[in-house]
C-alpha positions in Angstrom: 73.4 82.0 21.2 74.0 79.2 18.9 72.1 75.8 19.8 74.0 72.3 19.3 74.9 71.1 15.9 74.2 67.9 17.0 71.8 66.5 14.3 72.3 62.4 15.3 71.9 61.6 18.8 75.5 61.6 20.3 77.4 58.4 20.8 79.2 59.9 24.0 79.1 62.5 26.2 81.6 63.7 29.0 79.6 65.1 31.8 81.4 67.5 34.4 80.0 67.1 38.1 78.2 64.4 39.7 75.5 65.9 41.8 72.0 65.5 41.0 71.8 67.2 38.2 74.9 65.6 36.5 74.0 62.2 37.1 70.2 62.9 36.3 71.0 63.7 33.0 73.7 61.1 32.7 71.1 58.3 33.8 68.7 60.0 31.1 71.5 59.3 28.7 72.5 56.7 29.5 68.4 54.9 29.5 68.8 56.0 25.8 71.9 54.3 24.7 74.5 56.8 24.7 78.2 55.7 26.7 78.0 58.4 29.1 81.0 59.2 31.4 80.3 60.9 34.8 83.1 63.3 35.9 84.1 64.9 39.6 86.5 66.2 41.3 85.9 64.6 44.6 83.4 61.8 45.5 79.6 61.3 43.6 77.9 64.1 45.3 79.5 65.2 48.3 79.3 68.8 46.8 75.9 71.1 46.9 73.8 68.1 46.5 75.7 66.5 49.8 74.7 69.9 51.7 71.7 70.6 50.7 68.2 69.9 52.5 66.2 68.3 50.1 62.8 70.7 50.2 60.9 71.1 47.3 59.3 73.9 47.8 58.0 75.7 44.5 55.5 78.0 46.2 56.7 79.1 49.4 60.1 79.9 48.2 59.1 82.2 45.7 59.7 85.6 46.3 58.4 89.1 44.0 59.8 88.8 40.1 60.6 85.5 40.5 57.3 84.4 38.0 59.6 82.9 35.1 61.1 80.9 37.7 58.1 79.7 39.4 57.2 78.1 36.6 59.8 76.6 36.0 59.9 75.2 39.7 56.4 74.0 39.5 56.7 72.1 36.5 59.7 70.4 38.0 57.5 70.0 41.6 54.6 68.5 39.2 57.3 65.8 37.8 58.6 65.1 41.4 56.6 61.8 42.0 57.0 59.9 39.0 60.8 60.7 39.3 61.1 59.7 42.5 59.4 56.8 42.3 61.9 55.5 39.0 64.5 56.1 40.5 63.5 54.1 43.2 62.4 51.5 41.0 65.3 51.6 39.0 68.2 51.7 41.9 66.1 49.4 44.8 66.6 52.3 47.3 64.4 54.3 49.5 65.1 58.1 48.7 63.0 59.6 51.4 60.1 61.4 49.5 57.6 62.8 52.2 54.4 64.7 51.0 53.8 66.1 54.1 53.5 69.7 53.0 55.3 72.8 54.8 54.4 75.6 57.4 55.6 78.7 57.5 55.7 80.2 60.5 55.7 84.0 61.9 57.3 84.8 65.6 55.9 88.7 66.0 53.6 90.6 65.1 55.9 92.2 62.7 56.4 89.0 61.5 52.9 88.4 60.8 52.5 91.2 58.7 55.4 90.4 56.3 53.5 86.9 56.2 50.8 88.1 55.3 52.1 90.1 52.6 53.7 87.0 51.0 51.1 85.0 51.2 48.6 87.5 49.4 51.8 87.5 46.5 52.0 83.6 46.5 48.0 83.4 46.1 47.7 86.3 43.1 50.4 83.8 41.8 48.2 80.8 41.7 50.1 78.9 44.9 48.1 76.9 46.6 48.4 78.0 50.0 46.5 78.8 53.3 46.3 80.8 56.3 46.2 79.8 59.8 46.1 81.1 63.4 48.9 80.0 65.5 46.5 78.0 67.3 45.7 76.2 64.3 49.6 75.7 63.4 50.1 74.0 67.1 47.6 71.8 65.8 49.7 70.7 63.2 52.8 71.2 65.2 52.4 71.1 68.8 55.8 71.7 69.5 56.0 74.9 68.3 56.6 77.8 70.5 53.2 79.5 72.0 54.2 83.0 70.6 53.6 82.2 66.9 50.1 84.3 65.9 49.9 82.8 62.8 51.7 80.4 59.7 51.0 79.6 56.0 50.6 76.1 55.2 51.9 75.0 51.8 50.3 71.1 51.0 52.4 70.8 47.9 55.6 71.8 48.8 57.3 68.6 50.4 60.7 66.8 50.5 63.5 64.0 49.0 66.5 62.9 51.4 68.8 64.4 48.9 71.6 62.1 50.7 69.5 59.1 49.5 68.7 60.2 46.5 72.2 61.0 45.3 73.2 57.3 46.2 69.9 56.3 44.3 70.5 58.3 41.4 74.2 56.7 41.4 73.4 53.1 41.1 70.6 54.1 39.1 73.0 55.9 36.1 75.6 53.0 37.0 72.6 50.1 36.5 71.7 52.3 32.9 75.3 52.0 31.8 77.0 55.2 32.5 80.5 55.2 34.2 81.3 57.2 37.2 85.1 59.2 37.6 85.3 60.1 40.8 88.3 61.8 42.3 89.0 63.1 38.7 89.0 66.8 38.9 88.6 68.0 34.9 91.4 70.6 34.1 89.2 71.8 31.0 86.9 71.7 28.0 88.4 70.5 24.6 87.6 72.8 22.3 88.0 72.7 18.3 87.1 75.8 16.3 83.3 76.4 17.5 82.6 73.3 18.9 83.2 71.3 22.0 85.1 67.7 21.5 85.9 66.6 25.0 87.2 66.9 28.4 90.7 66.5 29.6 91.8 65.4 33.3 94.8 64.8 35.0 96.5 65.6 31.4 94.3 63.1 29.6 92.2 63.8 26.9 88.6 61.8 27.0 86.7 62.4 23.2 83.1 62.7 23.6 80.5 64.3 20.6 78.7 66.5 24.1 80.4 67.9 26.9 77.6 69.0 29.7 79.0 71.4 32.5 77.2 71.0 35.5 80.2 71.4 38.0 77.8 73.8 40.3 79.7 76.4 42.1 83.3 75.1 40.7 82.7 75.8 37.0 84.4 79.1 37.0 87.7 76.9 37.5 87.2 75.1 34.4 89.5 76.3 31.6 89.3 75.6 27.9 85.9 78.3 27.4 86.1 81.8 25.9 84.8 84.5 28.1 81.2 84.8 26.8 81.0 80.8 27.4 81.9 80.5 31.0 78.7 80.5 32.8 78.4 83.5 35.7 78.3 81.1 38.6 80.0 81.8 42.1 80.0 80.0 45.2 77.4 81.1 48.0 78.5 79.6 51.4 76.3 77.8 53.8 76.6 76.1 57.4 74.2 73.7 58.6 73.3 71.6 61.4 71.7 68.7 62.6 70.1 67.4 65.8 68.6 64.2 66.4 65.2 63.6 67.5 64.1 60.6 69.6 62.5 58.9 65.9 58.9 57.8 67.9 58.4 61.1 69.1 59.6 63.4 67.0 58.9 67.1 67.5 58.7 68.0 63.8 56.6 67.0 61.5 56.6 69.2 58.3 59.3 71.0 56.6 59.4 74.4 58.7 60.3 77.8 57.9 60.8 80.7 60.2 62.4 84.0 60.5 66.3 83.2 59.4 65.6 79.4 59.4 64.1 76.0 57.9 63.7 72.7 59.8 63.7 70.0 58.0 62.8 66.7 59.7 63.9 63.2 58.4 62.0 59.7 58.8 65.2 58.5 60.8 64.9 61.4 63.3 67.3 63.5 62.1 66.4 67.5 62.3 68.0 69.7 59.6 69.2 73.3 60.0 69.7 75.5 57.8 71.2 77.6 56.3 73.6 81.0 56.3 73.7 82.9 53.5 77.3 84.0 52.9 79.4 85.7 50.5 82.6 83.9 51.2 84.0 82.4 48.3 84.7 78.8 49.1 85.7 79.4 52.9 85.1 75.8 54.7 84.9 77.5 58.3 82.1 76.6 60.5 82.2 79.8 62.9 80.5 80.2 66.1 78.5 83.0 65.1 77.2 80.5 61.5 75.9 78.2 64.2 74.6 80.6 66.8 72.6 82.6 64.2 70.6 78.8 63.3 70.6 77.3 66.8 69.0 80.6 68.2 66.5 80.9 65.6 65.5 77.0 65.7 64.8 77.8 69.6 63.1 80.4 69.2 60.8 78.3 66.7 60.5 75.6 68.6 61.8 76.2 72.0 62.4 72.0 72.8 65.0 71.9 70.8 67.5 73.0 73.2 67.8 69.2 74.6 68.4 68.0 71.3 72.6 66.3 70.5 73.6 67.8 67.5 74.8 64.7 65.7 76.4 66.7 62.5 77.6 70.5 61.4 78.7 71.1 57.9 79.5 74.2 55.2 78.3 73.8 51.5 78.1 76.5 48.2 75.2 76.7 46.3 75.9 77.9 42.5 74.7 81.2 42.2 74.2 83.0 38.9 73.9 86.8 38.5 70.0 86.7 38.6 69.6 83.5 41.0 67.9 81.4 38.2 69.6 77.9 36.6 71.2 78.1 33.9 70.0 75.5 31.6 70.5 74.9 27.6 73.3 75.7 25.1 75.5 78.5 24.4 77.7 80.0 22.5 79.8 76.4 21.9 78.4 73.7 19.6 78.4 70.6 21.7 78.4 72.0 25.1 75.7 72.6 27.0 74.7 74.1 30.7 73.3 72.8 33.7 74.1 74.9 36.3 73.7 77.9 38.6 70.8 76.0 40.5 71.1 78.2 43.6 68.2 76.9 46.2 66.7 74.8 43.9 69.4 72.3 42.5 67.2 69.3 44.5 63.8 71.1 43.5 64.6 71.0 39.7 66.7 68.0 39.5 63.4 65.9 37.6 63.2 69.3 34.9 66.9 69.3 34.7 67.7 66.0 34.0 64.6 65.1 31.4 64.6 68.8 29.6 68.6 69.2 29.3 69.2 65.1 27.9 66.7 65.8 25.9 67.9 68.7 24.3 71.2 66.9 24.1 69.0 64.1 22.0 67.4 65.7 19.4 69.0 69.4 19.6 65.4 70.6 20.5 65.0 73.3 23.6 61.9 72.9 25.6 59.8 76.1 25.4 60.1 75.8 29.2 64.0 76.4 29.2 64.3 79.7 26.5 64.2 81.7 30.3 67.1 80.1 31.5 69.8 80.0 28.4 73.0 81.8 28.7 72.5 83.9 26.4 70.2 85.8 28.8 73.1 87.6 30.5 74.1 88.9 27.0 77.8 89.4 27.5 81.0 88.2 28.5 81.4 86.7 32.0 84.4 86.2 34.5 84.8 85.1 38.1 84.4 88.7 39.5 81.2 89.9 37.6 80.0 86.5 38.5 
């Protein structure tokens, strides 16, 4: 891996994708006097950030050799406050932060034990999380079906309206100075010798001294980068749901997670369901069986939902990387750098992500916290099937 030869902060940058992590790091940029230019093939967002759910959920998320990423996710969690509250300060808007904390539930005994398992992992890890009795969960969350014997509850692991926040982060990059392309689907990287010079679209060519490539699930399609610089990223499919629930009563509190399924409940009465896990390529279909698999498990959970409306269903694709970690950092191109491969935790690490990579993009310096998560990890050349 060779890092950026960027020695002077660059004048411009050409950033591909405008989810959360694009426009993070092009607010960041932007705040520090650079002409930033926001690139994406359809409208600001409406790609995995648009799908997504919003938890932030560093501890109960983590699963067994996933320690390198942990830390990771909890020094993003830690940061989640003071980012949410700038970029509410700086855009005027409301992005939905709840501190709430999150159960997770069991529905069988067999359940139970798998719990229990976890949670003994997430507590040798240093998570801060407890066990309760299912009565003890009703308390927290009456609605929940009597046959739970037992749940986890996770204080620190809460939620953003990612919706909201991706408008937020919009006006908020906008507001700093940094223009936004939608509709403008970038063909490729501009590439002279070893170094990266720009971006062209629609057969024009747009200059810029750091090209960052956080087009998600969709950077395999970008052309203009050698094999060993194309990151290993594919497209993991997703369908979701939502129901509404009458706002003054609502019959979910905290973000929920049981067997096959999270609920995740909004302050305008909106419930989220999610999510599939499919290997599909970018297949739009919402199928019967998508939508039977979430509903059945949601009932199951918390049996009142069955006189819920559903109010929206959707599909989006989550960039996945070979090993399920971000890709963050340089690689082997001067003058482009990596924000990517997110999977589950695009939202999560969106305060990391957008500080850790502009900065690196500033002063050409990589934050001990992002060696982990480089390219160069995967050691050798990449293409869309090994991906």
């Amino acid at each position: 891996m060779s890092s950026s030869s960027v020695t002077q902060p660059p004048e411009t940058a050409a950033i591909i994708g405008a989810g959360v992590c694009g426009l993070g790091i092009g607010w960041r940029l932007a705040q520090a006097g650079c002409k930033v230019d926001i690139f994406d093939r359809a409208q600001i967002g409406q790609g995995a950030s648009h799908a997504a759910a919003g938890m932030l959920a560093a501890g109960v998320e983590t699963e067994p050799g996933e320690l390198d990423l942990l830390a990771l996710n909890l020094k993003s969690q830690a940061a989640w406050p003071a980012f949410a509250a700038e970029i509410e300060s700086a855009s005027g808007m409301d992005i939905g932060y709840r501190d709430d904390g999150t159960l997770v539930v069991a529905l069988t005994r067999d359940d139970e034990r798998q719990l229990r398992f976890i949670h003994e992992y997430h507590r040798k890890a240093g998570i801060d999380v407890s066990w309760l009795s299912g009565s003890d969960a009703r308390k927290k969350e009456p609605c929940l079906s009597p046959r739970v014997p037992a749940a986890v509850y996770s204080p620190h692991d809460h939620q953003v309206d990612n919706r909201a926040l991706i408008t937020a982060l919009a006006k908020a990059a906008k507001r700093a100075g940094a223009m936004l392309h939608p509709g403008h689907s970038v063909d490729a990287v501009l590439v002279d010798g070893d170094r990266a010079t720009g971006i062209a679209t629609s057969g024009v060519r747009h200059a810029a001294d750091a090209v960052i490539l956080a087009a998600g699930a969709w950077c395999q399609t970008i052309e203009g980068l050698t094999h060993e610089a194309k990151p290993p990223v594919r497209p993991i499919k997703g369908q979701m749901l939502s129901v509404q629930m009458p706002s003054a009563i609502p019959i979910l509190r905290h973000v929920l997670w049981a067997p096959g399924i999270y609920l995740v409940p909004r302050k305008d009465g909106r419930l989220l369901i999610g999510a599939t896990n499919e290997e599909k390529g970018f297949d739009e279909t919402i199928t019967a069986g998508g939508l039977y698999t979430l509903l059945d498990a949601a009932w199951r959970t918390i049996p009142g939902i069955e006189e819920l409306p559903i109010i929206e269903t959707w599909v989006g694709f989550r960039p996945g990387s070979r090993d399920d970690a971000p890709i963050l950092g340089p690689g082997p191109i001067d003058g482009l750098i990596y924000a990517t491969g997110h999977h589950r935790n695009g939202i999560l690490l969106a305060p990391l992500t957008a500080n850790l990579v502009s900065r690196f993009v500033l002063t050409d310096e990589l934050d001990p916290a992002l060696h982990p998560f480089t390219l160069a990890r995967f050691g050798e050349p990449s293409d869309a099937a090994a991906a």
